[in-house]
N, C-alpha and C positions, 0 to 999 in steps of 0.2 A: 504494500500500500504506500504512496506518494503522499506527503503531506507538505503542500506548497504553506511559503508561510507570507503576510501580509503586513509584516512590519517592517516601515519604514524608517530612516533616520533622515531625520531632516538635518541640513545643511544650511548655517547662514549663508548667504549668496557674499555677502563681506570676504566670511572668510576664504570662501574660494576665491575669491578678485584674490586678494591676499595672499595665499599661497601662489598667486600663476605671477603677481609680479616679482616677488620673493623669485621662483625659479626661474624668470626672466631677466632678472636682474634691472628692473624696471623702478624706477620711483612712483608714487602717488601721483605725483605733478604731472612727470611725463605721460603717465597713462591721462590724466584727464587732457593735457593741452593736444596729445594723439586724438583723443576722442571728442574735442570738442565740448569740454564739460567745463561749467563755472564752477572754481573754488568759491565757496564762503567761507572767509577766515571764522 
């Protein structure tokens, strides 16, 4: 018998951004002025 299981773990989506620039070696800043995003101090 197969017993799928239906629990998920959520993921902040922060910390994913966060780990991909961490492994890209990418700043905050640089990803936002990449993407066209306004900082608010």
């Amino acid at each position: 018998m197969v017993v799928k299981s239906h629990t998920y773990i959520a993921t902040p989506p922060g910390e994913t951004i966060k780990e991909q620039l961490v492994d890209r070696g990418i700043s905050q800043k640089e990803y936002a002025s990449n993407s066209d995003v306004v900082l608010i101090p």
